[in-house]
C-alpha positions, 0 to 999 in steps of 0.5 A: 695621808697615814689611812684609817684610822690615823688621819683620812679625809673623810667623804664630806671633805672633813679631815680626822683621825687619831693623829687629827685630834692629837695635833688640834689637842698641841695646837690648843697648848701652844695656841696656834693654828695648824696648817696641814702638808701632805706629803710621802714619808720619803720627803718629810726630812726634807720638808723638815730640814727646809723648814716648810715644817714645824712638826710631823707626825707618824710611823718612821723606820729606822733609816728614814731620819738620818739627819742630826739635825731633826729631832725625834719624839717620845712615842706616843703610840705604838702600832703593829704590823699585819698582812692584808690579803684576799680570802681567796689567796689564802691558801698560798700564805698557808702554803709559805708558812709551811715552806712548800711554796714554789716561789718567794711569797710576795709582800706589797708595801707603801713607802711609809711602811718601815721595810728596813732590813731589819723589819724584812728578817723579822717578817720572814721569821715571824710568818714561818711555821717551820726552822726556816724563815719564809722565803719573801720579796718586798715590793714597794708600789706608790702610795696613789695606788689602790691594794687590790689594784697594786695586788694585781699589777705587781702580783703581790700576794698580801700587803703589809699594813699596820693591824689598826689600819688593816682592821678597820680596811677590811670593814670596807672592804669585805673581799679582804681580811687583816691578818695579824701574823705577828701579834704585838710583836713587830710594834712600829712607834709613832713619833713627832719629828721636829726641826733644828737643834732645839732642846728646848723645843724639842722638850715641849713636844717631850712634856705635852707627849707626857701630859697627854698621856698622863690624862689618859689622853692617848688611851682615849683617843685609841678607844675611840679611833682604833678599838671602838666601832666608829662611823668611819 
Protein backbone atom coordinates (compact mmCIF):
# COMPACT_ATOMS: atom_id res chain seq x y z
CA UNK A 1 0.00 0.00 0.00
CA UNK A 2 1.67 3.23 -1.37
CA UNK A 3 0.36 5.80 2.14
CA UNK A 4 -1.19 8.99 2.05
CA UNK A 5 -1.97 10.42 0.00
CA UNK A 6 -1.81 7.61 -3.02
CA UNK A 7 -3.82 4.80 -1.68
CA UNK A 8 -4.60 3.94 2.08
CA UNK A 9 -7.45 1.89 3.94
CA UNK A 10 -9.17 4.14 5.66
CA UNK A 11 -10.49 3.83 9.50
CA UNK A 12 -13.81 2.55 8.07
CA UNK A 13 -12.16 -0.08 5.88
CA UNK A 14 -12.76 1.99 2.67
CA UNK A 15 -9.91 2.16 0.33
CA UNK A 16 -8.81 5.63 -1.40
CA UNK A 17 -6.50 7.80 -2.52
CA UNK A 18 -5.33 9.32 -5.56
CA UNK A 19 -3.96 6.10 -7.33
CA UNK A 20 -7.74 4.58 -5.88
CA UNK A 21 -9.58 6.85 -8.28
CA UNK A 22 -7.26 6.53 -11.02
CA UNK A 23 -7.65 3.05 -11.09
CA UNK A 24 -11.81 2.80 -10.59
CA UNK A 25 -11.52 5.85 -13.51
CA UNK A 26 -9.52 2.94 -16.07
CA UNK A 27 -11.69 0.19 -14.79
CA UNK A 28 -14.96 2.67 -15.97
CA UNK A 29 -13.11 2.70 -19.60
CA UNK A 30 -12.52 -0.82 -20.01
CA UNK A 31 -15.72 -1.77 -17.97
CA UNK A 32 -14.39 -4.12 -15.99
CA UNK A 33 -14.09 -4.87 -12.26
CA UNK A 34 -11.08 -4.13 -10.39
CA UNK A 35 -9.57 -6.45 -7.68
CA UNK A 36 -7.13 -5.08 -5.65
CA UNK A 37 -3.18 -7.05 -4.65
CA UNK A 38 -1.13 -5.57 -2.01
CA UNK A 39 1.97 -6.57 -2.05
CA UNK A 40 6.23 -4.80 -1.53
CA UNK A 41 7.34 -3.45 -4.64
CA UNK A 42 10.38 -5.81 -4.75
CA UNK A 43 7.65 -8.56 -6.01
CA UNK A 44 5.36 -6.45 -8.25
CA UNK A 45 7.65 -7.98 -11.32
CA UNK A 46 6.85 -11.13 -10.21
CA UNK A 47 3.61 -10.68 -9.74
CA UNK A 48 3.61 -9.44 -13.37
CA UNK A 49 5.60 -11.83 -15.09
CA UNK A 50 3.24 -14.80 -13.41
CA UNK A 51 0.71 -12.94 -14.69
CA UNK A 52 -1.33 -12.54 -11.19
CA UNK A 53 -1.37 -9.00 -12.30
CA UNK A 54 -2.92 -7.06 -14.96
CA UNK A 55 -1.47 -3.68 -14.27
CA UNK A 56 0.41 -1.89 -11.44
CA UNK A 57 0.48 1.12 -10.57
CA UNK A 58 3.10 3.71 -8.48
CA UNK A 59 6.41 4.97 -7.91
CA UNK A 60 9.34 2.23 -9.38
CA UNK A 61 13.34 3.12 -9.25
CA UNK A 62 15.20 2.72 -11.96
CA UNK A 63 16.58 -0.97 -11.38
CA UNK A 64 13.54 -2.39 -10.24
CA UNK A 65 11.83 -3.45 -13.58
CA UNK A 66 14.32 -5.28 -15.51
CA UNK A 67 12.50 -7.68 -17.33
CA UNK A 68 11.86 -6.82 -21.27
CA UNK A 69 8.81 -8.35 -20.95
CA UNK A 70 6.90 -5.84 -18.69
CA UNK A 71 6.12 -2.72 -19.83
CA UNK A 72 6.53 0.67 -18.70
CA UNK A 73 3.76 3.51 -18.75
CA UNK A 74 3.63 7.32 -19.53
CA UNK A 75 3.93 9.10 -16.22
CA UNK A 76 1.19 10.09 -15.16
CA UNK A 77 2.45 12.03 -11.78
CA UNK A 78 5.51 13.04 -10.74
CA UNK A 79 6.45 13.24 -6.93
CA UNK A 80 9.21 14.33 -5.04
CA UNK A 81 11.29 13.03 -2.44
CA UNK A 82 11.92 14.84 1.21
CA UNK A 83 12.95 13.96 4.56
CA UNK A 84 10.92 13.25 7.58
CA UNK A 85 12.24 13.97 10.87
CA UNK A 86 11.71 14.48 14.49
CA UNK A 87 11.73 18.36 15.55
CA UNK A 88 13.89 17.54 18.31
CA UNK A 89 16.92 15.83 15.70
CA UNK A 90 16.73 18.80 14.01
CA UNK A 91 19.98 20.20 14.77
CA UNK A 92 21.89 16.82 13.73
CA UNK A 93 20.57 17.43 10.08
CA UNK A 94 21.89 20.88 10.56
CA UNK A 95 25.02 19.72 11.76
CA UNK A 96 25.31 17.02 8.27
CA UNK A 97 24.52 19.77 6.17
CA UNK A 98 27.35 21.80 7.19
CA UNK A 99 29.62 18.67 7.31
CA UNK A 100 30.47 19.07 11.03
CA UNK A 101 28.88 15.68 12.05
CA UNK A 102 31.04 13.10 13.49
CA UNK A 103 29.23 10.16 11.83
CA UNK A 104 27.41 9.52 8.70
CA UNK A 105 23.99 11.18 9.00
CA UNK A 106 21.30 8.07 8.78
CA UNK A 107 18.47 7.83 6.11
CA UNK A 108 15.73 5.42 6.79
CA UNK A 109 13.84 4.17 3.96
CA UNK A 110 11.04 1.62 2.89
CA UNK A 111 11.60 -0.64 0.03
CA UNK A 112 9.37 1.21 -2.21
CA UNK A 113 11.50 4.14 -2.02
CA UNK A 114 13.86 4.49 -5.06
CA UNK A 115 17.58 4.38 -3.47
CA UNK A 116 19.40 3.52 -6.34
CA UNK A 117 22.86 4.55 -6.44
CA UNK A 118 21.97 7.21 -8.49
CA UNK A 119 19.14 8.62 -5.96
CA UNK A 120 21.76 8.00 -2.84
CA UNK A 121 24.59 10.43 -4.83
CA UNK A 122 22.02 12.84 -5.68
CA UNK A 123 20.66 12.82 -2.07
CA UNK A 124 23.99 13.41 -0.47
CA UNK A 125 24.68 16.49 -2.95
CA UNK A 126 21.28 18.22 -2.67
CA UNK A 127 21.42 17.91 1.65
CA UNK A 128 24.99 19.54 1.36
CA UNK A 129 25.47 23.45 2.32
CA UNK A 130 29.33 22.97 1.61
CA UNK A 131 31.73 21.83 -1.80
CA UNK A 132 31.51 18.26 -0.17
CA UNK A 133 28.11 16.00 -0.40
CA UNK A 134 27.06 14.74 2.91
CA UNK A 135 28.23 12.19 4.27
CA UNK A 136 25.04 9.38 4.36
CA UNK A 137 23.92 5.62 5.02
CA UNK A 138 20.91 4.23 3.80
CA UNK A 139 19.25 1.97 5.73
CA UNK A 140 16.11 -0.21 4.52
CA UNK A 141 13.64 -1.36 7.18
CA UNK A 142 10.28 -3.43 6.47
CA UNK A 143 7.36 -1.57 5.17
CA UNK A 144 5.51 -3.26 8.52
CA UNK A 145 7.27 -0.92 10.46
CA UNK A 146 6.30 2.30 11.95
CA UNK A 147 8.85 5.60 11.11
CA UNK A 148 9.38 6.49 14.72
CA UNK A 149 9.37 2.77 15.70
CA UNK A 150 12.04 2.23 12.65
CA UNK A 151 13.63 5.56 14.08
CA UNK A 152 14.63 4.17 17.27
CA UNK A 153 15.39 0.50 16.56
CA UNK A 154 17.60 1.20 13.52
CA UNK A 155 19.05 4.83 14.97
CA UNK A 156 17.85 6.41 11.77
CA UNK A 157 18.16 10.08 12.00
CA UNK A 158 15.23 11.00 9.28
CA UNK A 159 13.48 9.20 6.53
CA UNK A 160 13.08 9.19 3.16
CA UNK A 161 9.81 9.97 1.87
CA UNK A 162 8.04 11.56 -0.77
CA UNK A 163 7.00 15.22 -0.04
CA UNK A 164 3.12 14.79 -0.76
CA UNK A 165 3.28 11.75 1.59
CA UNK A 166 5.48 13.62 4.19
CA UNK A 167 3.18 16.53 4.30
CA UNK A 168 -0.01 15.00 4.92
CA UNK A 169 2.29 12.63 7.79
CA UNK A 170 3.08 15.19 9.43
CA UNK A 171 -0.64 16.51 9.96
CA UNK A 172 -0.94 13.20 11.77
CA UNK A 173 1.69 13.10 13.48
CA UNK A 174 2.74 16.40 15.16
CA UNK A 175 5.94 15.23 16.72
CA UNK A 176 7.18 15.25 12.83
CA UNK A 177 7.97 17.66 10.21
CA UNK A 178 8.27 17.15 6.25
CA UNK A 179 11.20 18.54 5.22
CA UNK A 180 11.54 19.07 1.46
CA UNK A 181 15.48 19.25 1.16
CA UNK A 182 15.36 18.95 -2.56
CA UNK A 183 12.50 21.02 -3.76
CA UNK A 184 11.28 19.60 -7.20
CA UNK A 185 14.51 18.49 -7.88
CA UNK A 186 14.74 14.79 -7.36
CA UNK A 187 11.16 13.98 -8.93
CA UNK A 188 10.08 10.14 -9.00
CA UNK A 189 7.36 9.12 -11.70
CA UNK A 190 4.55 7.18 -11.28
CA UNK A 191 3.88 4.89 -13.68
CA UNK A 192 1.69 1.74 -14.88
CA UNK A 193 3.51 -1.30 -15.29
CA UNK A 194 1.83 -4.06 -17.76
CA UNK A 195 2.42 -7.59 -18.51
CA UNK A 196 3.76 -9.16 -21.82
CA UNK A 197 5.03 -7.90 -25.07
CA UNK A 198 1.67 -6.17 -26.01
CA UNK A 199 1.91 -2.93 -27.85
CA UNK A 200 -1.15 -2.90 -28.41
CA UNK A 201 -2.26 -3.11 -24.91
CA UNK A 202 0.63 -1.42 -23.87
CA UNK A 203 -0.71 1.69 -25.91
CA UNK A 204 -4.49 1.70 -24.15
CA UNK A 205 -2.85 2.33 -20.86
CA UNK A 206 -0.61 5.23 -23.19
CA UNK A 207 -3.95 6.61 -24.65
CA UNK A 208 -6.15 6.66 -21.45
CA UNK A 209 -2.90 8.38 -19.52
CA UNK A 210 -3.27 11.15 -22.26
CA UNK A 211 -7.10 11.34 -22.39
CA UNK A 212 -7.16 11.66 -18.56
CA UNK A 213 -4.61 14.08 -18.60
CA UNK A 214 -6.23 15.91 -21.54
CA UNK A 215 -9.59 16.50 -19.32
CA UNK A 216 -7.48 17.76 -16.58
CA UNK A 217 -8.15 14.58 -14.81
CA UNK A 218 -4.73 14.09 -13.07
CA UNK A 219 -4.53 18.00 -12.00
CA UNK A 220 -8.03 17.34 -10.37
CA UNK A 221 -7.24 14.35 -8.67
CA UNK A 222 -3.71 16.42 -7.12
CA UNK A 223 -5.87 19.28 -6.05
CA UNK A 224 -7.90 17.22 -4.52
CA UNK A 225 -5.57 14.44 -2.81
CA UNK A 226 -2.14 16.18 -2.55
CA UNK A 227 -2.87 20.32 -2.34
CA UNK A 228 -6.39 20.42 -0.94
CA UNK A 229 -7.11 20.00 2.89
CA UNK A 230 -8.85 16.47 2.85
CA UNK A 231 -10.55 14.30 5.79
CA UNK A 232 -7.82 12.07 5.67
Amino acid sequence: MAGLPWSWVRPDGKLVGYEIDMIQELAQTMNVKIKYYVSSISFIDTLILQERLDVAVGAYPDNTIMNSAVNTSWSYQSTHLALLIKDKTNNVLAEARRGVLDRPYILGSYEKIPTTTYIRTAIARELSLTDHPVNIRIVEFPAEVSYAKAMEEYDIDAVVVSAEFGAAYAILHPEFTMYPAFGRRLPVSLVMLTAGDDPVYAKYFDTFIENMRRRDFFTHLQKHWIEAENDL
